[in-house]
C-alpha positions in Angstrom: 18.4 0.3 17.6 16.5 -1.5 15.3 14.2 0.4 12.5 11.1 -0.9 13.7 11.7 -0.2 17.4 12.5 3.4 16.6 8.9 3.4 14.8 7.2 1.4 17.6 8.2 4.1 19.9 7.5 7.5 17.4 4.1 5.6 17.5 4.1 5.3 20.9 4.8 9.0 21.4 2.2 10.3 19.6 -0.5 8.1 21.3 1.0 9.4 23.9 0.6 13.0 22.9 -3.1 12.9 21.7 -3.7 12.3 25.8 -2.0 15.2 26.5 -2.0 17.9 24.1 -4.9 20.1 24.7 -6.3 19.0 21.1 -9.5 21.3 21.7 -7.8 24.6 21.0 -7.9 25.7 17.6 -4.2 26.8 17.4 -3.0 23.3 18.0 -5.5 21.6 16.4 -4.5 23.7 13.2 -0.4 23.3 14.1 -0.8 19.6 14.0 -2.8 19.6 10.7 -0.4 21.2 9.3 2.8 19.2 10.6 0.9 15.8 9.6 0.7 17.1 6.2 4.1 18.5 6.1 5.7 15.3 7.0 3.7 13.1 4.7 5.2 15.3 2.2 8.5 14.7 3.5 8.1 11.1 3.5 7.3 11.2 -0.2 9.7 13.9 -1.1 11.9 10.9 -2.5 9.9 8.6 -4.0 10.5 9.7 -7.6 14.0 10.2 -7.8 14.1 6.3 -5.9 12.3 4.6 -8.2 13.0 5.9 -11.5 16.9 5.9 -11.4 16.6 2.4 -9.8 14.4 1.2 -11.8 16.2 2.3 -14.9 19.0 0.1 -13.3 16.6 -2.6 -12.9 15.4 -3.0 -16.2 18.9 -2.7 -17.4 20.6 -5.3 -15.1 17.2 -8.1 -15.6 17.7 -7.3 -19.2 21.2 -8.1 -19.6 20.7 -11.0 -17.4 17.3 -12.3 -19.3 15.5 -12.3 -16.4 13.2 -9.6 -17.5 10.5 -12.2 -18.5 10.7 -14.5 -16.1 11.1 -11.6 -13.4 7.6 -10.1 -15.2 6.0 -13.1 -15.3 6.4 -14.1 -11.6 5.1 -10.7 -10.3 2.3 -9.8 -12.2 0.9 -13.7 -11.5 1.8 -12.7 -8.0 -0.1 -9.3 -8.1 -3.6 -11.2 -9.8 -3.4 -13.8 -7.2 -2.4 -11.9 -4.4 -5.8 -9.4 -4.9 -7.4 -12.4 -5.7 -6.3 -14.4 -2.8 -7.5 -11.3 -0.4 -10.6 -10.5 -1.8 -12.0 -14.0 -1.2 -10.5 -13.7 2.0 -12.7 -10.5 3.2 -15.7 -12.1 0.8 -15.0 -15.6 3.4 -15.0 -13.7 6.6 -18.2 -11.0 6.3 -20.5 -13.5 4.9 -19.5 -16.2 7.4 -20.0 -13.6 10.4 -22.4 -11.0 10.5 -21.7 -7.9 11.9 -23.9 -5.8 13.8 -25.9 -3.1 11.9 -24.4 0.3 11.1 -27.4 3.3 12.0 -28.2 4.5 8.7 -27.9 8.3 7.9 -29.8 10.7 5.8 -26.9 12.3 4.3 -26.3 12.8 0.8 -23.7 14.5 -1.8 -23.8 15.8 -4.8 -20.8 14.2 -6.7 -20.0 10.4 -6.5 -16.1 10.4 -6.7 -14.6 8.0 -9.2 -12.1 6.5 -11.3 -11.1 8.0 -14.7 -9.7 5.6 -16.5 -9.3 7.1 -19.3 -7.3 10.2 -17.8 -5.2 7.7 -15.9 -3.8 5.9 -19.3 -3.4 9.3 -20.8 -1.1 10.6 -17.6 0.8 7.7 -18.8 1.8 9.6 -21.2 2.4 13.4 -20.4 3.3 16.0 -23.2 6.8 15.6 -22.5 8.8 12.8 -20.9 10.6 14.8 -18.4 7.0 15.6 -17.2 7.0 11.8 -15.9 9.0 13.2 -13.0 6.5 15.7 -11.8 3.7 12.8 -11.2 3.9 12.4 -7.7 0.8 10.1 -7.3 0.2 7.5 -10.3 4.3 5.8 -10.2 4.0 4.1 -12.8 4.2 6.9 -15.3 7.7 7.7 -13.7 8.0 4.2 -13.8 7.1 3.4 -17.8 9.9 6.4 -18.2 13.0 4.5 -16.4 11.9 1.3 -17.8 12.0 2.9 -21.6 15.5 4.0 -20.4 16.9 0.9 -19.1 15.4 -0.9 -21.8 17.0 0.8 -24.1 20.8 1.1 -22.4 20.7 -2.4 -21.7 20.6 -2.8 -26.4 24.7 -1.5 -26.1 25.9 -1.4 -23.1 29.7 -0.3 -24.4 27.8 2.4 -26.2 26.1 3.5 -23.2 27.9 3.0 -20.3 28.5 6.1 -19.2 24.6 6.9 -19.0 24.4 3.7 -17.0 27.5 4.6 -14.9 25.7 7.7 -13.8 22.1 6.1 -13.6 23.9 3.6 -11.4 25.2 6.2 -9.4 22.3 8.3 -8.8 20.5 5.0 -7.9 23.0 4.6 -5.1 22.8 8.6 -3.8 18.9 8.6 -4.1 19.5 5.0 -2.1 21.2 6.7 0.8 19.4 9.8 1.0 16.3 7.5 1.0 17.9 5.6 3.8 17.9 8.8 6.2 14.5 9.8 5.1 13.4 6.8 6.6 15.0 7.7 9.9 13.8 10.8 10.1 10.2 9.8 9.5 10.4 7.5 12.6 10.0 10.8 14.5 7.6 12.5 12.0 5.3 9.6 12.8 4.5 11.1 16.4 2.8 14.2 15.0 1.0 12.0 12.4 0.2 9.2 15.1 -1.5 12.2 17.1 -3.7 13.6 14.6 -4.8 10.2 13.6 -5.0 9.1 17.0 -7.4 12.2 17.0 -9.7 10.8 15.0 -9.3 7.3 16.0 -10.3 8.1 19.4 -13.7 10.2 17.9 -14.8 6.6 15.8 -14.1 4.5 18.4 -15.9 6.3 21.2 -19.1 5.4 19.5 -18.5 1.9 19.6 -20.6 1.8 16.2 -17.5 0.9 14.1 -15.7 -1.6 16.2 -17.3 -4.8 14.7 -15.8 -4.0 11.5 -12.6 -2.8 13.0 -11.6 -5.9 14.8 -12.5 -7.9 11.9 -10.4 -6.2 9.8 -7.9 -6.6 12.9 -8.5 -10.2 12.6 -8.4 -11.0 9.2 -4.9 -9.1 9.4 -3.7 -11.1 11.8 -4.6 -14.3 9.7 -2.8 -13.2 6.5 0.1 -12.3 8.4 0.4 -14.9 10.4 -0.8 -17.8 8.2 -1.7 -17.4 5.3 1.1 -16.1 4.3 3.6 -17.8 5.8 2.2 -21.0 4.4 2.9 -19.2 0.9 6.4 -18.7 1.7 7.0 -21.9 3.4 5.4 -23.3 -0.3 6.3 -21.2 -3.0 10.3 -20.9 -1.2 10.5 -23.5 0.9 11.7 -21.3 3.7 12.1 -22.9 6.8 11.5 -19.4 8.4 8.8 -17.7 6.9 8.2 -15.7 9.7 11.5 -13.4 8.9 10.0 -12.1 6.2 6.9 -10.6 8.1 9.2 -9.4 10.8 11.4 -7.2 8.1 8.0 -6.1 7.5 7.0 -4.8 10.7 8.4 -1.0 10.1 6.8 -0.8 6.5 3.7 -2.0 7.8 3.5 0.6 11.3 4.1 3.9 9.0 1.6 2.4 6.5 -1.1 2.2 8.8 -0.3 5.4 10.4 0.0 7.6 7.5 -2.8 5.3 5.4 -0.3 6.2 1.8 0.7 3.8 -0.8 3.5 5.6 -1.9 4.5 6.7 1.4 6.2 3.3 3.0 8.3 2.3 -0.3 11.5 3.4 0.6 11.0 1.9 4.3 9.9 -1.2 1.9 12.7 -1.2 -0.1 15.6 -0.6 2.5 14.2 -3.7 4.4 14.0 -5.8 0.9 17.3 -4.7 0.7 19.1 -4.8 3.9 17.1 -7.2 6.0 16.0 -9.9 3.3 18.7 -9.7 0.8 16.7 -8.5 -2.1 19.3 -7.5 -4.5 18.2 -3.7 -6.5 17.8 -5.5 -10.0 14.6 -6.4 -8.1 14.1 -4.2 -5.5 13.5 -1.3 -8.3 11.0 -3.7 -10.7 8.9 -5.2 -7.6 8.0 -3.0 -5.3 7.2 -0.2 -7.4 4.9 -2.6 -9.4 3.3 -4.5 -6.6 2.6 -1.1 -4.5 1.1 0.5 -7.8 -1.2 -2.6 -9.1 -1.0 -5.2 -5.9 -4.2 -3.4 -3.9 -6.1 -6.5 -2.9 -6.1 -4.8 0.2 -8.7 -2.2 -0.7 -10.6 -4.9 -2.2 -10.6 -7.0 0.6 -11.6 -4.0 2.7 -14.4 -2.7 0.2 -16.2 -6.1 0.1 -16.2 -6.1 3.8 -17.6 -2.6 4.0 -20.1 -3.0 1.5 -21.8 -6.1 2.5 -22.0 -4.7 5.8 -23.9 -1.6 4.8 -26.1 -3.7 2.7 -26.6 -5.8 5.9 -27.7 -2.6 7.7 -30.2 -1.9 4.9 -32.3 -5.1 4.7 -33.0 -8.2 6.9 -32.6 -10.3 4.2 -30.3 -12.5 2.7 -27.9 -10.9 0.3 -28.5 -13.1 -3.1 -25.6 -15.1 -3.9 -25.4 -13.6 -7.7 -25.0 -10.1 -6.1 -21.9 -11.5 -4.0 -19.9 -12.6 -6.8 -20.8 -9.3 -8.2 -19.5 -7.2 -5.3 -15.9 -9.6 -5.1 -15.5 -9.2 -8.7 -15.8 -5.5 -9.0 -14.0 -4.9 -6.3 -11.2 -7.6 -7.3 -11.0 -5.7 -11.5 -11.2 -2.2 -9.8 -8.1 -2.6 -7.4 -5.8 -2.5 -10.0 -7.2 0.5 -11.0 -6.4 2.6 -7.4 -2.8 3.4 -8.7 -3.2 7.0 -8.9 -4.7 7.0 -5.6 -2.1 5.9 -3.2 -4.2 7.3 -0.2 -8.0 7.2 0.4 -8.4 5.0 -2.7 -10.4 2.3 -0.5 -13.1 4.1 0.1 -13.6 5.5 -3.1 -13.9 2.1 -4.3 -16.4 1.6 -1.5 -18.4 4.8 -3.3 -18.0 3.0 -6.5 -19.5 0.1 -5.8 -22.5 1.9 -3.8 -23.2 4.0 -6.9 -23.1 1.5 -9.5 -25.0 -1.1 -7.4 -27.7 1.6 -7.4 -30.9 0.1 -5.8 -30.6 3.4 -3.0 -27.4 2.4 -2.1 -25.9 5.2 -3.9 -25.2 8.0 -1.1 -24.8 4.8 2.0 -21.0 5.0 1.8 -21.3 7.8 4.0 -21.9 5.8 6.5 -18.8 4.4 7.1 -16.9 8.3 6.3 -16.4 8.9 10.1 -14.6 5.4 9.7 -13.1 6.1 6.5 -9.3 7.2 7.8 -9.3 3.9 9.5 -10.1 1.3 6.9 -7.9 3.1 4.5 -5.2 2.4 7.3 -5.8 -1.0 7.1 -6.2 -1.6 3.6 -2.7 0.5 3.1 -1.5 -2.6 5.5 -2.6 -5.5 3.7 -0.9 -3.6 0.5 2.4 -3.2 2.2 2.8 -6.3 3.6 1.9 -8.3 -0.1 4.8 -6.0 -1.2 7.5 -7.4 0.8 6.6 -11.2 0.8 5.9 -10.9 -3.2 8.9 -8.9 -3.8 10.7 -11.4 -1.6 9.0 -14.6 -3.6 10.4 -13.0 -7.0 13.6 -12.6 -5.8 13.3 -16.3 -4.4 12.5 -17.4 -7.9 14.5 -15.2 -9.7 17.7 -16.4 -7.5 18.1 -12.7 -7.2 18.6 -13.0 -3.1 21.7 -12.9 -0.7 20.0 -14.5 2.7 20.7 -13.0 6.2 20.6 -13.8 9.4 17.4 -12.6 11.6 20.0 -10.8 13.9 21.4 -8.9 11.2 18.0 -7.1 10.2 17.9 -3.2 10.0 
């Protein structure tokens, strides 16, 4: 049975169960709390040990081949433009169609949650190397780690080669152990499709947050199904474009359902992998990169959200100046949300109510009730740039064995 089947029906399941589990009794309630939680963990149990010994292999093999630049070059240019790309594309839709006002609430909070910059660059570098490994968040400090490494096997590679034999071979165990994690979490995804449903079923029974729900829908459904297929067809020249969103489909179902960065690479990279041909010199530079930095997603989402709750606000028409101003903070911002693999959209949302000021400081709590939701789409938009720029490097880089649509995982 095909991956994304076995993760169509977990989700199917646990629809399935939030109609029939008696969610009103504390017990299970609490039970399934706890089991969302527990398998979330699960899911990123791996993570770590995945990307760093692969990507000490990657940096290795793209060094040795002097592809490193080239490989660099083409995803980080893919990254900016891919946020970019997105951010004007939620920017396009809200100001073109106007949403229906939000009711505004009297709420407040005491503390504005943030970004610290300054204690992300500094996690970059923990007292201790080793301690790289215990970051479970922020990737890319286990990710500067194996790059140091492979950088540095890759200068002799007679001198080092049994440090790259076992690298190598702890990139293949970690592989195959990642492999049955993602098998696994097909059925973990009916306790976390439940709880979600949960509160899925809560926000939509208001009917308050559909507008901006089926908007997000839509615009989802555009990116997927054009614009980024037009990019492929472009930038690769694929006559299929379409196979590359279809590998995506399994990535993209436990992204929205468990609404975590980190939490859908290995799916990610067993379908780069097995289903598009990606080989691991890229599979382990790209996709750790582009899930860490590529969050155009939670921009696109952010300006959406924003403009709406400034639309609920005032009658009038939201200067143009003040536009530009909400895309571009939300556009430099997204590339900050790397230590924040889930939830990170709407604390960009609270960013950019507290620093436009004007009393919009506390109105990001009126989309909270929402907030599990958008998250879960934004976490979509991010998975799916993954795979189709993971799979344009690879294009570039020549780094790619094609298969046959039948052959998929």
């Amino acid at each position: 049975m095909k991956v994304w089947i076995k993760y169509l029906i977990g989700i199917a399941l646990g629809i399935l169960s939030s109609l029939i589990l008696p969610i009103q009794n504390p017990v299970c309630a609490s039970a399934l709390a706890f089991l969302t939680n527990l398998f979330i963990r699960f899911g990123r149990y791996i993570v770590i040990p995945l990307i760093f010994f692969t990507g000490i292999v990657s940096i290795n093999k793209l060094r040795t081949s002097k592809l490193l630049v080239k490989t660099t070059l083409w995803t980080f240019t893919l990254i900016i433009l891919s946020s970019l790309l997105l951010t004007l594309i939620g920017l396009i839709s809200i100001v073109l169609i106007k949403l229906p006002r939000i009711p505004i609430t009297a709420d407040t909070i005491a503390e504005v949650p943030g970004i610290d910059v300054k204690n992300l660059v500094l996690s970059l570098f923990p007292d201790s190397a080793f301690a790289a490994l215990h970051e479970g968040s922020f990737l890319l400090t286990s990710c500067l780690f194996a790059a140091a490494i492979g950088w540095a096997s890759a200068s002799d590679f007679t001198a080092y080669r049994p440090v790259f034999s076992l690298v190598n071979s702890f990139s293949k165990l970690f592989y195959n152990i990642a492999a049955f994690f993602t098998e696994i979490m097909s059925v973990c995804v009916i306790a976390i499709m439940c709880n979600k449903m949960i509160s899925f079923r809560n926000t939509l029974s208001t009917g308050i947050y559909t507008p901006i729900i089926i908007m997000l829908f839509v615009d989802f459904l555009i990116v997927t199904g054009i614009i980024y297929p037009l990019i492929l067809k472009f930038l690769c020249h694929d006559p299929h474009p379409y196979r590359v969103i279809f590998a995506s489909l399994a990535p993209i179902m436990l992204a929205f359902v468990g609404g975590d960065a980190n939490l859908s690479i290995p799916l990610n990279i067993r379908h780069g992998k097995e289903s598009l041909g990606i080989r691991r010199r890229i599979n382990g530079f790209t996709f750790p990169l582009f899930s860490i930095f590529a969050r155009g997603g939670s921009a696109l989402v952010s300006v959406i959200c924003f403009i709406v709750i400034w639309r609920s606000y005032s009658t009038l028409t939201i200067p143009f100046y003040d536009i530009l101003w909400i895309a571009g903070l939300s556009f430099g911002l997204s590339f900050l949300l790397g230590g924040i693999p889930s939830g990170g959209t709407y604390i960009l949302l609270t960013i950019l109510c507290s620093r436009y000021g004007r009393g919009f400081e506390n109105s990001f709590l009126m989309l909270e009730p929402a907030s599990i939701i958008i998250c879960s789409f934004a976490t979509m938009f991010d998975c799916v740039t993954t795979m189709v720029g993971s799979y344009i490097v690879a294009v570039k880089t020549k780094m790619i064995e094609h298969y046959s649509i039948t052959h998929f995982i």
